[in-house]
C-alpha positions, 0 to 999 in steps of 0.5 A: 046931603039932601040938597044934592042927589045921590046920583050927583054926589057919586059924579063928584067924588068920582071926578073931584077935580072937576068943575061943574055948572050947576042950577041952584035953588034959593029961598024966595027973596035970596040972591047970589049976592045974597048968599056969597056966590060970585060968578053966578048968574040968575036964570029965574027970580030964584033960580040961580046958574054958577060953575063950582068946583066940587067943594065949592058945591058942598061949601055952597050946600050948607047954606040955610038959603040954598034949597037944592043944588043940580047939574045943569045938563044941556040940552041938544038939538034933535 
């Protein structure tokens, strides 16, 4: 999926069973209401922050209002 990239896909099958916070971008004026994601949480105007299982991740990625989908990696202190 071009939604996703390759590097994060070969982390979700390698860990199928595991839950993944992720950042998804929306189409301009799209929402997680909008696109049936509860549980998320809105960081930017359309920039979007859930925890998903990995077919949840794919269900998600079929959307025509998701524009990409990423691990969101935290960022430590130095």
């Amino acid at each position: 999926m071009d939604k996703i990239s390759a590097d994060f896909q070969a982390e979700m099958r390698a860990n199928a069973n595991d839950l993944f916070e992720v950042l998804i971008t929306l189409t301009e004026g799209y929402t997680a209401e909008s696109i049936k994601l509860e549980g998320a949480k809105s960081l930017m105007k359309n920039i979007i922050q859930a925890k998903l299982p990995v077919n949840g991740i794919n269900r998600i990625a079929k959307n025509k209002n998701v524009v990409a989908i990423e691990k969101d990696s935290s960022m430590g202190v130095m």
